[in-house]
PyMOL commands that place a pseudoatom at each C-alpha (Angstrom):
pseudoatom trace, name=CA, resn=UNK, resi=1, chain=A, elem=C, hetatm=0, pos=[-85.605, 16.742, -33.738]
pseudoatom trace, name=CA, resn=UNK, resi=2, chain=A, elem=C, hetatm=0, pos=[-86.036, 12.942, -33.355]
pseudoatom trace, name=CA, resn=UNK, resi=3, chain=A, elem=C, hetatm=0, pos=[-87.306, 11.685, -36.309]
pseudoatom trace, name=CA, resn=UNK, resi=4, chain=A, elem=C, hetatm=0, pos=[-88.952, 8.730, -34.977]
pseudoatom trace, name=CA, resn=UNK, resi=5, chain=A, elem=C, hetatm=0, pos=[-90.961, 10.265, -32.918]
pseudoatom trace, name=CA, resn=UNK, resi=6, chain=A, elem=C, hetatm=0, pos=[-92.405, 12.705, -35.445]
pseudoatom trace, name=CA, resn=UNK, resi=7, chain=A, elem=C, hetatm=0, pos=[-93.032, 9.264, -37.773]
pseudoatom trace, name=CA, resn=UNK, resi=8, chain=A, elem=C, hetatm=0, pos=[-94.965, 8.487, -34.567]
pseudoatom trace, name=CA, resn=UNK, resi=9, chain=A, elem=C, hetatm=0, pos=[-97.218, 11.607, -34.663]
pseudoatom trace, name=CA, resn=UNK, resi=10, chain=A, elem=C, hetatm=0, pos=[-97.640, 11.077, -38.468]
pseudoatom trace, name=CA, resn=UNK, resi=11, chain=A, elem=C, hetatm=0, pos=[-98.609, 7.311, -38.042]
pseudoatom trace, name=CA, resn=UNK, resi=12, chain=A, elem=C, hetatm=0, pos=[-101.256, 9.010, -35.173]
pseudoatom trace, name=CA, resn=UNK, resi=13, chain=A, elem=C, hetatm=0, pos=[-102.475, 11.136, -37.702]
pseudoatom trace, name=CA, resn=UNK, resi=14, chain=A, elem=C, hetatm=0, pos=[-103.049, 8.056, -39.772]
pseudoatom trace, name=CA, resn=UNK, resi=15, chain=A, elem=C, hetatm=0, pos=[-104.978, 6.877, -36.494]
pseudoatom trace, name=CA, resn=UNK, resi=16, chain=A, elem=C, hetatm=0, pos=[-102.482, 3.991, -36.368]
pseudoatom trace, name=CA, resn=UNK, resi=17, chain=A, elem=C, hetatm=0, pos=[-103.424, 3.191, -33.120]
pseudoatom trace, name=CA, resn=UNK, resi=18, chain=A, elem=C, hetatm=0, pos=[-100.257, 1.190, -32.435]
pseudoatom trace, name=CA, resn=UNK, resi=19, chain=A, elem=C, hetatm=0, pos=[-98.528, 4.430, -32.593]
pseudoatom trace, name=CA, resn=UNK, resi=20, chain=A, elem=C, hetatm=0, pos=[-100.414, 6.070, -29.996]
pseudoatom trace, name=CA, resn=UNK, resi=21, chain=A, elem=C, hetatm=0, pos=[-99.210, 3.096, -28.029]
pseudoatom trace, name=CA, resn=UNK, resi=22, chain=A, elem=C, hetatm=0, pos=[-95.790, 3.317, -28.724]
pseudoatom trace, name=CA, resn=UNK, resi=23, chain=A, elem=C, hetatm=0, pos=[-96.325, 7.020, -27.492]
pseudoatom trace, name=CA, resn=UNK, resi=24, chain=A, elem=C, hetatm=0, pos=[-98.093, 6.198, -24.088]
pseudoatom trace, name=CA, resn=UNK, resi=25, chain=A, elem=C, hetatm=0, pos=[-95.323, 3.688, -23.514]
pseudoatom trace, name=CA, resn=UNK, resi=26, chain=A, elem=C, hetatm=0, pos=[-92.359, 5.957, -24.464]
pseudoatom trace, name=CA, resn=UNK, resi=27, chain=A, elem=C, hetatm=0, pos=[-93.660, 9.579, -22.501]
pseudoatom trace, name=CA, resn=UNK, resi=28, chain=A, elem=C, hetatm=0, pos=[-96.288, 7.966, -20.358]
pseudoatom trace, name=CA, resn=UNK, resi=29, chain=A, elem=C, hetatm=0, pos=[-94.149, 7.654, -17.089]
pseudoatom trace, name=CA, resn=UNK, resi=30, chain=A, elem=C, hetatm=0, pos=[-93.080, 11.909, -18.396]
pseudoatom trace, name=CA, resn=UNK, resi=31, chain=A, elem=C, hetatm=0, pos=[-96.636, 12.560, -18.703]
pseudoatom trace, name=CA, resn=UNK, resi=32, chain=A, elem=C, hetatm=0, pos=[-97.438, 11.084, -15.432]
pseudoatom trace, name=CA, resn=UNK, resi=33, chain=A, elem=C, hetatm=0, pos=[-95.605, 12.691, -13.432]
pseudoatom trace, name=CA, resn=UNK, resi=34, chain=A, elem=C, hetatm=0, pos=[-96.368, 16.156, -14.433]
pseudoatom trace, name=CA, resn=UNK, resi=35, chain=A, elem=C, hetatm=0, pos=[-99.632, 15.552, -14.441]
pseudoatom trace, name=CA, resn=UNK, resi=36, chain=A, elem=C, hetatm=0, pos=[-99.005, 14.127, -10.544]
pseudoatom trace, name=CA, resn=UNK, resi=37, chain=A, elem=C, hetatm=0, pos=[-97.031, 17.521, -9.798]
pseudoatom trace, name=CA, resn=UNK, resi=38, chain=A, elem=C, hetatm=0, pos=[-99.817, 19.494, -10.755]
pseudoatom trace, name=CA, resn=UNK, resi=39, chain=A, elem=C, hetatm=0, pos=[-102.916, 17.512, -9.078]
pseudoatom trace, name=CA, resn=UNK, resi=40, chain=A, elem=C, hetatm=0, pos=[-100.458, 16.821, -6.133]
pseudoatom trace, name=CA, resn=UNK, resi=41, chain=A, elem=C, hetatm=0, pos=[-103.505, 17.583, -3.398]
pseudoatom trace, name=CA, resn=UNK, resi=42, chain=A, elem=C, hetatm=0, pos=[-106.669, 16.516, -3.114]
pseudoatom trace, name=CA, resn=UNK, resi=43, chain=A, elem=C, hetatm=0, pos=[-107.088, 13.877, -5.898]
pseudoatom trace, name=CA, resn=UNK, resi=44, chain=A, elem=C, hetatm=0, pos=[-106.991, 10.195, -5.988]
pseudoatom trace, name=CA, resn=UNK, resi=45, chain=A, elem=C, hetatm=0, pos=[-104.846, 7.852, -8.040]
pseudoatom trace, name=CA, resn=UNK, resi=46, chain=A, elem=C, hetatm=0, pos=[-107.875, 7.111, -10.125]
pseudoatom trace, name=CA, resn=UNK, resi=47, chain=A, elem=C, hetatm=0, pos=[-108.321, 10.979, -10.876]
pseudoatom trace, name=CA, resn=UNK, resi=48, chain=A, elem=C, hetatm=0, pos=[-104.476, 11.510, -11.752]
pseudoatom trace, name=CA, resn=UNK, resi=49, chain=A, elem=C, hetatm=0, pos=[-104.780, 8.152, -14.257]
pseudoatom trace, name=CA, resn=UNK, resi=50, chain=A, elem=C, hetatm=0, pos=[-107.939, 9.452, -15.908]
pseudoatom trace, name=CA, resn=UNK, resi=51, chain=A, elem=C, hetatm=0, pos=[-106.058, 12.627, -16.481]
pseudoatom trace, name=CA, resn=UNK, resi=52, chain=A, elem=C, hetatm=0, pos=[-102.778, 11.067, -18.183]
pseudoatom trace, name=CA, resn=UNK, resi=53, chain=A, elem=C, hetatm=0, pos=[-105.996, 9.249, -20.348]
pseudoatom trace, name=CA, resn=UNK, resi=54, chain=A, elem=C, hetatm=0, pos=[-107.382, 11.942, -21.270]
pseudoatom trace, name=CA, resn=UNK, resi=55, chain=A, elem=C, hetatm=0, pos=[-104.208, 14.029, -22.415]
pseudoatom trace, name=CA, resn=UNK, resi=56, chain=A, elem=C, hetatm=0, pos=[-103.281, 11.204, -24.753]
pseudoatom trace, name=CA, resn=UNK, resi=57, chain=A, elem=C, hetatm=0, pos=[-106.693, 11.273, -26.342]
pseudoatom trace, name=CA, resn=UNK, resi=58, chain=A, elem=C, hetatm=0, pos=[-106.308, 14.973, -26.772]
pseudoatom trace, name=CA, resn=UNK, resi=59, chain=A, elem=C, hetatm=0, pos=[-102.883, 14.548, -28.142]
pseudoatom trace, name=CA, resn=UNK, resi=60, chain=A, elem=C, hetatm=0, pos=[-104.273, 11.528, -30.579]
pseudoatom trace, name=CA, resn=UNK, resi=61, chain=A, elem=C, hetatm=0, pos=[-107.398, 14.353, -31.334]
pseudoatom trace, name=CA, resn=UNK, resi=62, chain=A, elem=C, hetatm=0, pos=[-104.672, 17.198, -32.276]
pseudoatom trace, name=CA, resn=UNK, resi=63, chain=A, elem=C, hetatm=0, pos=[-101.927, 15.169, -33.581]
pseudoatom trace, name=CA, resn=UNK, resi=64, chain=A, elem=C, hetatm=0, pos=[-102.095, 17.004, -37.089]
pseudoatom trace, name=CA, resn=UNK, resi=65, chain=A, elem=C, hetatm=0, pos=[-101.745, 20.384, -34.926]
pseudoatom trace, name=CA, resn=UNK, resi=66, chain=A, elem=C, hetatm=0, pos=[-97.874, 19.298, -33.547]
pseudoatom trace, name=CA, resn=UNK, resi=67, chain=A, elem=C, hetatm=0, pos=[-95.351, 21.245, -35.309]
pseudoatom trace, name=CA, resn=UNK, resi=68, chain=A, elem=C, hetatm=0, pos=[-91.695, 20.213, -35.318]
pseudoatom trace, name=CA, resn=UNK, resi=69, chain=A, elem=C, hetatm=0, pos=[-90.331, 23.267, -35.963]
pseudoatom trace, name=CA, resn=UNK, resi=70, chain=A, elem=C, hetatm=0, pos=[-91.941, 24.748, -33.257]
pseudoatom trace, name=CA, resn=UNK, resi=71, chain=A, elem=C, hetatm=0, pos=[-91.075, 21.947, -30.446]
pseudoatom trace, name=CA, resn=UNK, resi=72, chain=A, elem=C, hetatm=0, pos=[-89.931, 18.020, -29.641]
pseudoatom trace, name=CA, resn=UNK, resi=73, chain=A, elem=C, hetatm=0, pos=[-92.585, 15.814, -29.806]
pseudoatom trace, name=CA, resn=UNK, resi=74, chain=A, elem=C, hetatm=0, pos=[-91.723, 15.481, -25.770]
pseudoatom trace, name=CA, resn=UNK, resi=75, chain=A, elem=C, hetatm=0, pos=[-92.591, 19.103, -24.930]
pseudoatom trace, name=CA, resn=UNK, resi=76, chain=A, elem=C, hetatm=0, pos=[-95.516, 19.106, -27.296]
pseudoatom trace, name=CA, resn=UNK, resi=77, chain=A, elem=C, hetatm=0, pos=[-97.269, 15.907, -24.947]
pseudoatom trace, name=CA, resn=UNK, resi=78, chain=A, elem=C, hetatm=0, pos=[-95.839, 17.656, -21.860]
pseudoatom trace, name=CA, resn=UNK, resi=79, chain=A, elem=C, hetatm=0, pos=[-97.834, 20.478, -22.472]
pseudoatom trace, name=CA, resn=UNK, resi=80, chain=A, elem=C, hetatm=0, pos=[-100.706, 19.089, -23.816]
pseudoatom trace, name=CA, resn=UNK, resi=81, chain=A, elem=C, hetatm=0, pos=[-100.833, 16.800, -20.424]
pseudoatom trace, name=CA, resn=UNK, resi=82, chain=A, elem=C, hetatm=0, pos=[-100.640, 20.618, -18.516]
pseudoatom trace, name=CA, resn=UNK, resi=83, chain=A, elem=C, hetatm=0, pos=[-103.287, 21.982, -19.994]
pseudoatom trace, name=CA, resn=UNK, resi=84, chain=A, elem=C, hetatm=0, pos=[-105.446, 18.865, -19.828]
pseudoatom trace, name=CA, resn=UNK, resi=85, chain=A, elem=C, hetatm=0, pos=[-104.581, 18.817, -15.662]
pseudoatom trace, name=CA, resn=UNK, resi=86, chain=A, elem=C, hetatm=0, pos=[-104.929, 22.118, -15.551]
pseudoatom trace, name=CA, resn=UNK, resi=87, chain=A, elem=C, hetatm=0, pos=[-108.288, 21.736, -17.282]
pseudoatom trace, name=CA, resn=UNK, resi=88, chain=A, elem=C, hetatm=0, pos=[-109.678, 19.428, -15.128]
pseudoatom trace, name=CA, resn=UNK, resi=89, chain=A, elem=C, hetatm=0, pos=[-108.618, 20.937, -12.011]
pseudoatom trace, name=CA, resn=UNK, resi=90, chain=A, elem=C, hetatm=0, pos=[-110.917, 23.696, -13.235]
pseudoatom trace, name=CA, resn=UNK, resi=91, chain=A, elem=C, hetatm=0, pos=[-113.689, 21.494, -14.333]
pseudoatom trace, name=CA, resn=UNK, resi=92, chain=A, elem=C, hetatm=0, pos=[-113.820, 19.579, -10.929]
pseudoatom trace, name=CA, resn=UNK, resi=93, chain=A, elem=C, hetatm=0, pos=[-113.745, 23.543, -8.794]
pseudoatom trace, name=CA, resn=UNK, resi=94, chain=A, elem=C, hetatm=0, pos=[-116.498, 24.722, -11.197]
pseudoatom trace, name=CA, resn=UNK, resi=95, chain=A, elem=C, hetatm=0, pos=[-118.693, 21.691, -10.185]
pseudoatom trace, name=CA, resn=UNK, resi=96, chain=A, elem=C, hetatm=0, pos=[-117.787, 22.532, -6.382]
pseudoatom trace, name=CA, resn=UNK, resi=97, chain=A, elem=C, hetatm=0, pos=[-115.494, 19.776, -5.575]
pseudoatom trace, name=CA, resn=UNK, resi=98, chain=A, elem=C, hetatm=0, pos=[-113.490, 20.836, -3.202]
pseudoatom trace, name=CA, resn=UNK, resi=99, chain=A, elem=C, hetatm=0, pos=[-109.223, 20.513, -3.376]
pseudoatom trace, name=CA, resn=UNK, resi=100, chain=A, elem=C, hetatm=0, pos=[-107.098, 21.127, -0.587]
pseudoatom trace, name=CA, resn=UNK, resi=101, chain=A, elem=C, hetatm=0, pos=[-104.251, 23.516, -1.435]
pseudoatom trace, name=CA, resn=UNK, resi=102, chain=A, elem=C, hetatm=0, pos=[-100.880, 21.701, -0.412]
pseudoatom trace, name=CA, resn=UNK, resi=103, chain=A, elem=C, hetatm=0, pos=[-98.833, 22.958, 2.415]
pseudoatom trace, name=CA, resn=UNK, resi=104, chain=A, elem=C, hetatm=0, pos=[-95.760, 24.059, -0.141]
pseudoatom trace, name=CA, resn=UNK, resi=105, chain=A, elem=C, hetatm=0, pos=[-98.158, 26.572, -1.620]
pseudoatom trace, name=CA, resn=UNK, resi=106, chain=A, elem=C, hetatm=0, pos=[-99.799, 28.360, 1.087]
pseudoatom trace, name=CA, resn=UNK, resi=107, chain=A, elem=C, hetatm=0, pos=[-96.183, 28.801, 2.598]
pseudoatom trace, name=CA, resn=UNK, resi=108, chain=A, elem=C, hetatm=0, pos=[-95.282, 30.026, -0.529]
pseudoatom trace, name=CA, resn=UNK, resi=109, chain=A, elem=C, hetatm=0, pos=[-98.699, 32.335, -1.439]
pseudoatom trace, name=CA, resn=UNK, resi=110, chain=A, elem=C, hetatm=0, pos=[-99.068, 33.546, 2.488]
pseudoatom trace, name=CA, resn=UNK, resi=111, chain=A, elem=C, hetatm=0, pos=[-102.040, 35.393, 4.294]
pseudoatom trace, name=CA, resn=UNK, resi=112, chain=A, elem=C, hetatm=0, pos=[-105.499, 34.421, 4.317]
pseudoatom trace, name=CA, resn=UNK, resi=113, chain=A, elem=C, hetatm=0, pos=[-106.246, 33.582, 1.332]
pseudoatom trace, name=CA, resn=UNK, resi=114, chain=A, elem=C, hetatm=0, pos=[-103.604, 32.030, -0.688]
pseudoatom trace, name=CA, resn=UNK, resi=115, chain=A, elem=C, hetatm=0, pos=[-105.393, 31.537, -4.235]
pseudoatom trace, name=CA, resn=UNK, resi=116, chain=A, elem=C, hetatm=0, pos=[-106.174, 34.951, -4.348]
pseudoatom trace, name=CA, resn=UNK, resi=117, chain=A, elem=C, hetatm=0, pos=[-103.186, 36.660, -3.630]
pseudoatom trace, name=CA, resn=UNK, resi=118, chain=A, elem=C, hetatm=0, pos=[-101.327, 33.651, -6.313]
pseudoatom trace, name=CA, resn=UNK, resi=119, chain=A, elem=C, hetatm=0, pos=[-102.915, 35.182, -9.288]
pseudoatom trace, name=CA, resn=UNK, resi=120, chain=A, elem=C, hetatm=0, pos=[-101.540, 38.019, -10.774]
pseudoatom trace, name=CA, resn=UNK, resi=121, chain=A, elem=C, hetatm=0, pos=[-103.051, 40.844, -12.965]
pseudoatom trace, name=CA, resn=UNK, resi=122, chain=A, elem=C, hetatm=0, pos=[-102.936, 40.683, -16.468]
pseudoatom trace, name=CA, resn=UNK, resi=123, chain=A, elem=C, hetatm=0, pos=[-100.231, 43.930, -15.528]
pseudoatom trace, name=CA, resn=UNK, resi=124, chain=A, elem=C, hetatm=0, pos=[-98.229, 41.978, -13.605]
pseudoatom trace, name=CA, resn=UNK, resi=125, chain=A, elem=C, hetatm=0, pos=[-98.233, 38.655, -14.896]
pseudoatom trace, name=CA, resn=UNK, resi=126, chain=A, elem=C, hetatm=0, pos=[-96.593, 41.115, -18.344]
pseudoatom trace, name=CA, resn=UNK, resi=127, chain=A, elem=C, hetatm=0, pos=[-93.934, 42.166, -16.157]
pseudoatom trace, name=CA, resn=UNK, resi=128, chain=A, elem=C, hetatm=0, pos=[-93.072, 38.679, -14.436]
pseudoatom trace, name=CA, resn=UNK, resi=129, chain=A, elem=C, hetatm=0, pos=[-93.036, 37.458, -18.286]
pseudoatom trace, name=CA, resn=UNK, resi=130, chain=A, elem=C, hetatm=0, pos=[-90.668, 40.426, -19.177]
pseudoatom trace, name=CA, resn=UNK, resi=131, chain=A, elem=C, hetatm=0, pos=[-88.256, 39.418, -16.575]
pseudoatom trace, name=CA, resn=UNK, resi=132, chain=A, elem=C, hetatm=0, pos=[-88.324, 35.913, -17.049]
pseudoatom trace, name=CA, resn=UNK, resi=133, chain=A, elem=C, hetatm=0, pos=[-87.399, 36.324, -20.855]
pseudoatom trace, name=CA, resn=UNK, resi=134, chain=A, elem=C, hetatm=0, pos=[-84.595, 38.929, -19.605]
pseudoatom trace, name=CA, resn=UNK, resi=135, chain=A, elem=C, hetatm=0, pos=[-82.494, 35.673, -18.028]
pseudoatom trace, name=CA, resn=UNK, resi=136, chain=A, elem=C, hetatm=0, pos=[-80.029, 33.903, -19.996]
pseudoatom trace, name=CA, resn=UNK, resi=137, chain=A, elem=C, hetatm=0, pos=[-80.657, 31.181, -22.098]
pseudoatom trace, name=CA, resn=UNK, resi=138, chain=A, elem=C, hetatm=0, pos=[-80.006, 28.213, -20.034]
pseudoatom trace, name=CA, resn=UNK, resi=139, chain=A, elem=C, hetatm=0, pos=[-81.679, 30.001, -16.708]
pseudoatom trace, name=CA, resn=UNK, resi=140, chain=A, elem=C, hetatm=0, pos=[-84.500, 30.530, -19.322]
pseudoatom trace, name=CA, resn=UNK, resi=141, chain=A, elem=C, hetatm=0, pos=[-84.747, 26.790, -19.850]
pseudoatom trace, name=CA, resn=UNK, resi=142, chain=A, elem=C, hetatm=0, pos=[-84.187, 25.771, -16.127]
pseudoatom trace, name=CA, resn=UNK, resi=143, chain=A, elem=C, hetatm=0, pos=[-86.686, 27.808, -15.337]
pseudoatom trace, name=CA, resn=UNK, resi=144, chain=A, elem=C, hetatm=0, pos=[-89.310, 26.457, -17.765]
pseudoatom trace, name=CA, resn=UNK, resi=145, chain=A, elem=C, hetatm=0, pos=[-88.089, 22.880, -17.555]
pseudoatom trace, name=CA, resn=UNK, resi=146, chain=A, elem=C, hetatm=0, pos=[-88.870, 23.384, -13.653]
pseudoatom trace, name=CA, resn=UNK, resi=147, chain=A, elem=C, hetatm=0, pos=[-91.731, 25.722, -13.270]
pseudoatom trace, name=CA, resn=UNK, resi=148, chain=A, elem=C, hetatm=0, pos=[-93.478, 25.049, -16.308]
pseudoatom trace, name=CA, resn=UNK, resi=149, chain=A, elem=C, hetatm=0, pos=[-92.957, 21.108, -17.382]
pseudoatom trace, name=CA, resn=UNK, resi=150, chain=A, elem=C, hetatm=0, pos=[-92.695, 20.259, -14.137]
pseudoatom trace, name=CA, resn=UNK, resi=151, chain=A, elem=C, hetatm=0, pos=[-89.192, 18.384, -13.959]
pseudoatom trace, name=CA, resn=UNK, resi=152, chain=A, elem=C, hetatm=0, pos=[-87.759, 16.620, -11.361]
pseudoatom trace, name=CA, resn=UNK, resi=153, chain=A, elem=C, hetatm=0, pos=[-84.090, 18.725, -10.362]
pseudoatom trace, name=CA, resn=UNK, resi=154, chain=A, elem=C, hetatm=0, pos=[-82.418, 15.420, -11.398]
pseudoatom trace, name=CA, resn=UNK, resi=155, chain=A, elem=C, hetatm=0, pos=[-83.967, 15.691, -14.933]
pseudoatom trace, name=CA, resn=UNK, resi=156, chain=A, elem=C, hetatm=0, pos=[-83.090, 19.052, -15.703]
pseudoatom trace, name=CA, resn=UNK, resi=157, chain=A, elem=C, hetatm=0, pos=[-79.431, 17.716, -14.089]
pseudoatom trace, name=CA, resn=UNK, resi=158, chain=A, elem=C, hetatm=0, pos=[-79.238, 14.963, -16.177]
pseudoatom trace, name=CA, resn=UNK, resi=159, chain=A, elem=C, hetatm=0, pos=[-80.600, 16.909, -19.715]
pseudoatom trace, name=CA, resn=UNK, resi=160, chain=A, elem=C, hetatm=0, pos=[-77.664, 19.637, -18.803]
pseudoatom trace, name=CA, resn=UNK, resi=161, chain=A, elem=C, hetatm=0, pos=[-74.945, 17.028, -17.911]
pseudoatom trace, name=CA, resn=UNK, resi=162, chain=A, elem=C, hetatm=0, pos=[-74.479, 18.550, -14.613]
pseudoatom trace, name=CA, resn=UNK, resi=163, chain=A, elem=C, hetatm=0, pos=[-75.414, 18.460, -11.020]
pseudoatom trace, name=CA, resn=UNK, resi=164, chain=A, elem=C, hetatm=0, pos=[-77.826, 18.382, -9.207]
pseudoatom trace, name=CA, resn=UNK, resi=165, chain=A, elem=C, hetatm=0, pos=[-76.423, 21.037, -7.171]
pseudoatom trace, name=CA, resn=UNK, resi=166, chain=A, elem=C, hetatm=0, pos=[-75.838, 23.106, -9.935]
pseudoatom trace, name=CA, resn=UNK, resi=167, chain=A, elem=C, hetatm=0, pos=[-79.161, 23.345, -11.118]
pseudoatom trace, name=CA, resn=UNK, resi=168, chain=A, elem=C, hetatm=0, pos=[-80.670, 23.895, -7.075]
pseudoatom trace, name=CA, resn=UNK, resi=169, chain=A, elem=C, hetatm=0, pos=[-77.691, 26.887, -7.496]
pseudoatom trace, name=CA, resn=UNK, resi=170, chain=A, elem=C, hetatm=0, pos=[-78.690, 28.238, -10.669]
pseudoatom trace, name=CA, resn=UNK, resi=171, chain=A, elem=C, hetatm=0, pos=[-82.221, 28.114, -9.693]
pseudoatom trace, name=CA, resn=UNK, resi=172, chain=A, elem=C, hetatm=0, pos=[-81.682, 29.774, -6.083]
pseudoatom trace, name=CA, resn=UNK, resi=173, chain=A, elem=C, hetatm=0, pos=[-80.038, 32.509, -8.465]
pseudoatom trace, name=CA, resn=UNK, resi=174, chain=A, elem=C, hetatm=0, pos=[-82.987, 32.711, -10.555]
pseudoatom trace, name=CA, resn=UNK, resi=175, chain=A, elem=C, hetatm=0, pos=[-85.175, 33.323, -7.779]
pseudoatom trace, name=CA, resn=UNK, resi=176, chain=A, elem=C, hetatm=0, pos=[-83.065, 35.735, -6.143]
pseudoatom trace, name=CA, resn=UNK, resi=177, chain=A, elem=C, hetatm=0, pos=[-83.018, 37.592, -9.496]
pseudoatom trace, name=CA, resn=UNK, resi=178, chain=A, elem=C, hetatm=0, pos=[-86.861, 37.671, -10.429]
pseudoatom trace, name=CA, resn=UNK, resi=179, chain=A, elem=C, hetatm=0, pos=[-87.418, 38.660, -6.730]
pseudoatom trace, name=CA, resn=UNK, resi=180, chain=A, elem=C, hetatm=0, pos=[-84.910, 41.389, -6.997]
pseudoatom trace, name=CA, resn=UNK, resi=181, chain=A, elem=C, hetatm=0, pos=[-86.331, 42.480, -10.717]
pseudoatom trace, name=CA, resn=UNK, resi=182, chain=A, elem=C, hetatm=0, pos=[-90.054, 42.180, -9.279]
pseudoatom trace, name=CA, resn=UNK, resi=183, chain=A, elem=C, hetatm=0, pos=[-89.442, 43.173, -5.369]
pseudoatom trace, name=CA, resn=UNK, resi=184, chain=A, elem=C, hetatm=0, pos=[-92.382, 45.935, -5.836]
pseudoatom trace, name=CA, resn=UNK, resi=185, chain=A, elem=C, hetatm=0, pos=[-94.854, 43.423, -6.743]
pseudoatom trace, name=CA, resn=UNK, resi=186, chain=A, elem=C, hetatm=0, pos=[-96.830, 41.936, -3.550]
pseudoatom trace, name=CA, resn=UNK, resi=187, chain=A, elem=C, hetatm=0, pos=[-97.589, 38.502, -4.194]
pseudoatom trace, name=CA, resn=UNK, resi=188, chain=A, elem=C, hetatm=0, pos=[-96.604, 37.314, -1.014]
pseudoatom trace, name=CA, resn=UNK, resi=189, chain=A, elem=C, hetatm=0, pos=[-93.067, 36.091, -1.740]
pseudoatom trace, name=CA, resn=UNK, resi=190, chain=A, elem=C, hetatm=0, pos=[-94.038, 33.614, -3.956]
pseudoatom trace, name=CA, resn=UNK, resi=191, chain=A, elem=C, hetatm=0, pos=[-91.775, 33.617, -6.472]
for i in range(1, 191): cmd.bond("trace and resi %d" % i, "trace and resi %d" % (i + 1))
show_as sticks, trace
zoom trace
């Protein structure tokens, strides 16, 4: 655990606001892409920077919640800047704004109507979780580092001291295996 950034987190719990800066200018490039990758269609720059804003606030709000011994202070803001995007993706659909669906995703979802037929049951979304947790250790972490946090191949590469190819391999192998573990499941191949 990097103890300067959890003296960070204290000094925000102190509302030393020149912490929280030192934390927007340390993970705020991390935080911006993710939240990019997961309001990729349909919103403006101005939407995707109001976004980053207000995870930090809800990070500055809930910095005595952050546990070290659960997570890095990194993966803590990563996923407080998913569920803030993924937060106000909802709050803009429940006031009827509408958000085109990018291209990679109805390719991925198929038939007519792709948001549907992406969500899971409760049932299934169990089993997907079951196999996930049945993969190694590192695929485990690939996977999450790329389908949950959102990072870039050359990230995960770079984290792993390895390839880029070797991670596009590993994950190609990852897919192949949940599709294999989960082939009875219709959700339109896209896993």
């Amino acid at each position: 655990m990097n103890d300067e950034d959890e003296q960070l987190v204290t000094r925000m719990i102190r509302r030393e606001t020149d912490a929280l800066a030192a934390v927007i200018d340390k993970y705020g490039p991390a935080v911006t892409t993710l939240t990019r990758r997961i309001l990729q269609a349909g919103y403006s720059e101005g939407d995707i920077e109001e976004c980053v804003s207000d995870a930090f606030v809800r990070a500055w709000q809930t910095a005595a919640d952050y546990r070290p011994d659960k997570s890095s202070v990194r993966t803590w803001l990563l996923m407080t800047a998913k569920y803030t995007a993924l937060d106000f993706r909802r709050k803009h659909r429940s006031q009827g704004i509408q958000v085109a669906i990018p291209p990679d995703d109805i390719s991925q979802t198929g038939g007519d109507n792709p948001v549907e037929q992406a969500v899971l049951s409760r049932e299934e979304w169990a089993e997907f979780c079951a196999a996930v947790s049945e993969l190694n250790e590192i695929d485990k972490r690939i996977f999450y580092q790329r389908y949950v946090l959102y990072e870039s191949i050359e990230q995960i590469a770079n984290g792993l001291s390895t390839t880029r190819q070797a991670i596009d391999n590993r994950l190609w192998r990852i897919r192949r295996a949940l599709k294999q573990r989960l082939h009875h499941l219709d959700c339109g191949g896209g896993i």
